[in-house]
C-alpha positions in Angstrom: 132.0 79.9 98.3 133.2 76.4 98.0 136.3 75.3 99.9 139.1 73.3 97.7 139.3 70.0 98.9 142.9 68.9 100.5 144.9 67.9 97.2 142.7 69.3 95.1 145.0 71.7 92.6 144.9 75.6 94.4 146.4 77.9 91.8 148.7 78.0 88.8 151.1 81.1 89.0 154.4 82.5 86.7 156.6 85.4 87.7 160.2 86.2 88.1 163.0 85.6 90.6 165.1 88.7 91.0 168.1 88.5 92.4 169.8 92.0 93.8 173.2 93.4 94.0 173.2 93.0 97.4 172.5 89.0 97.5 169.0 89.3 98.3 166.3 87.4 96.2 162.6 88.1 96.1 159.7 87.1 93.5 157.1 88.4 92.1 154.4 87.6 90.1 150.9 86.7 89.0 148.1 84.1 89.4 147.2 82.7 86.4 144.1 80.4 88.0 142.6 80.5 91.4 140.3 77.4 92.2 136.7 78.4 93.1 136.9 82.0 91.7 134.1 82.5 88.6 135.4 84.5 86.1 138.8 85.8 84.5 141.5 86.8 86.6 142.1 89.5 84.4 140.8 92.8 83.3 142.2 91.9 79.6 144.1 89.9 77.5 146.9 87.6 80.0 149.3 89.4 81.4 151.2 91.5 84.1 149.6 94.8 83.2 145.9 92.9 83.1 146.3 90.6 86.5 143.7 91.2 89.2 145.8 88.5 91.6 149.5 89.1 91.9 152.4 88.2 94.6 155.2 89.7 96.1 157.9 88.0 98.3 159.5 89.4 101.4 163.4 90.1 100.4 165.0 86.5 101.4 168.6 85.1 101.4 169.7 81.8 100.1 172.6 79.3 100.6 173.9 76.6 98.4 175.4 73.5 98.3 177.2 71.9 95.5 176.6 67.8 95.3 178.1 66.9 91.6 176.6 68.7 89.0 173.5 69.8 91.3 173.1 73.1 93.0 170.6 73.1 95.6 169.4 76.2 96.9 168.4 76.4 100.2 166.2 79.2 101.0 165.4 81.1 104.0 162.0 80.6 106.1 160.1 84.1 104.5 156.6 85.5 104.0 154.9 86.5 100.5 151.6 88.1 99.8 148.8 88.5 97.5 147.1 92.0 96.5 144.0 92.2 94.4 145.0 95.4 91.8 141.0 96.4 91.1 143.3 98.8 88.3 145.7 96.1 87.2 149.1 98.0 87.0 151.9 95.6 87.6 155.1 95.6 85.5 158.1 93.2 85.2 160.5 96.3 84.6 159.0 96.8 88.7 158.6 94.1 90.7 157.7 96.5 94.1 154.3 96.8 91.2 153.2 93.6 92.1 152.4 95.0 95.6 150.2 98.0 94.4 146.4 97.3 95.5 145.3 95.4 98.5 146.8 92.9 100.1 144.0 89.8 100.5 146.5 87.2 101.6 149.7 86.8 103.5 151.9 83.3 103.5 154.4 82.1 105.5 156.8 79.3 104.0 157.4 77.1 106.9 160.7 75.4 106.2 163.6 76.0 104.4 163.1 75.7 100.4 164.7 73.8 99.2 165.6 74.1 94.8 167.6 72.3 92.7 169.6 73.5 89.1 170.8 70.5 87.1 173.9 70.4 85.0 175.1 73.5 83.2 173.8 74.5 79.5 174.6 78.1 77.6 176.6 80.9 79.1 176.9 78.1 82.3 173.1 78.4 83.3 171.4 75.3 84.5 169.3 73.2 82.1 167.2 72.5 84.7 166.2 74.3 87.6 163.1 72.8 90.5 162.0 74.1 93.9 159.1 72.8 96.3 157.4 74.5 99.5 154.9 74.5 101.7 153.1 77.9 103.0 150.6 78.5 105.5 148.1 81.2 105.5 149.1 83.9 108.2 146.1 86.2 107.2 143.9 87.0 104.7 140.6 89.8 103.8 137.8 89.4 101.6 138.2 91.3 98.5 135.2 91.2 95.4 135.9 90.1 91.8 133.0 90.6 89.2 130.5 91.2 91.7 131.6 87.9 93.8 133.2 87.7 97.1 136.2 85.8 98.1 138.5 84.8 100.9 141.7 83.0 101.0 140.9 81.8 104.4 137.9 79.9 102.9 139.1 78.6 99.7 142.5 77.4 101.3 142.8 77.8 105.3 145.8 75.7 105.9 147.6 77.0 102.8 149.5 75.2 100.2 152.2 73.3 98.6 153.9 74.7 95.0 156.1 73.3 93.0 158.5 75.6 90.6 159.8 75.4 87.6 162.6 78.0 86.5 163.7 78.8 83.0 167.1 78.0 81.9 167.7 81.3 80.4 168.0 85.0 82.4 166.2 87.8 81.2 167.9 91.0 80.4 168.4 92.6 84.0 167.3 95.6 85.8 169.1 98.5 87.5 170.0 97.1 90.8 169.8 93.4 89.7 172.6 91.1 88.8 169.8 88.2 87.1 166.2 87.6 86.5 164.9 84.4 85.6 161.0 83.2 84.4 159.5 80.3 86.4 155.9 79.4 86.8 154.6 77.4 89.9 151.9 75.0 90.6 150.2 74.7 94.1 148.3 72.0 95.9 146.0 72.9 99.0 147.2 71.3 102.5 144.2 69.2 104.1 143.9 69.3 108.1 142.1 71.2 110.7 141.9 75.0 109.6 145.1 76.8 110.2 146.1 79.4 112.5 
């Protein structure tokens, strides 16, 4: 197995920010390319219900400031993981699905997030909305995909960087939810000395 290269482009993901009654957030979601793994991430055509690789966040809290028409986000220092679902089952309708299977990976973001939402369009959402972190790789376990062995820890063992982009429109909510929104996110692999 062939390690990414520092800079080289780690995965490409999209899931959901959920946002709870309670003024917690989490996300969830699935990998929609892994550098170095052969073969499809999925066990059928793209999608939730088909995804091999997903992520769940640890619930987290966020604080804002206002600067002009800008609302950054500043989120709290949090883990998330990745499982490998063998029996893809996850479901938008339940992000705790994302979790099913084993978990292969665990990151820790190691500041504070920071996003951004630019200006307000419909219903006052943001036309735009950015984030950008950086995550190290806390622990990880082999786990097999079409006969072929992989390992965070080798592909990636400093972890990454990801940049976000949200949609400008919520998605009909949830019980227990006050708004969902779309985003996908890109990652970058950190160079250095293997991490902890």
């Amino acid at each position: 197995m062939l390690r990414i290269l520092p800079g080289e482009v780690a995965w490409y993901v999209t899931g959901r920010f959920y946002a709870a009654a309670d003024g917690s957030l989490r996300d969830a979601g699935y990998f929609l390319h892994l550098q170095g793994v052969d073969g499809p991430l999925f066990s059928g055509a793209r999608g939730e219900a088909t995804a091999h690789l997903t992520f769940l966040a640890e619930p987290f809290t966020a604080r804002h400031v206002q600067n002009g028409d800008l609302t950054l986000g500043l989120d709290a220092v949090g883990d998330f993981s990745v499982y490998f679902q063998a029996d893809p089952r996850a479901n938008f309708c339940d992000p705790a699905s994302f979790g099913a299977g084993d978990e292969v990976a665990r990151f820790r973001r190691v500041a504070v997030v920071t996003g951004a939402s630019v200006g307000s369009g419909s219903a006052n959402q943001p036309l735009l909305s950015l984030n950008v972190f950086s995550a190290r790789l806390v622990s990880s376990k082999p786990f097999t995909l079409w006969g072929r062995r992989y390992d965070f820890r080798a592909l990636m063992p400093n972890g990454i960087t990801q940049w976000g982009t949200a949609a400008s429109t919520p998605l009909p909510s949830l019980p227990g939810y006050t708004s969902i929104i779309p985003f996908v996110g890109s990652a970058i692999t950190i160079g250095g000395a293997p991490g902890v």
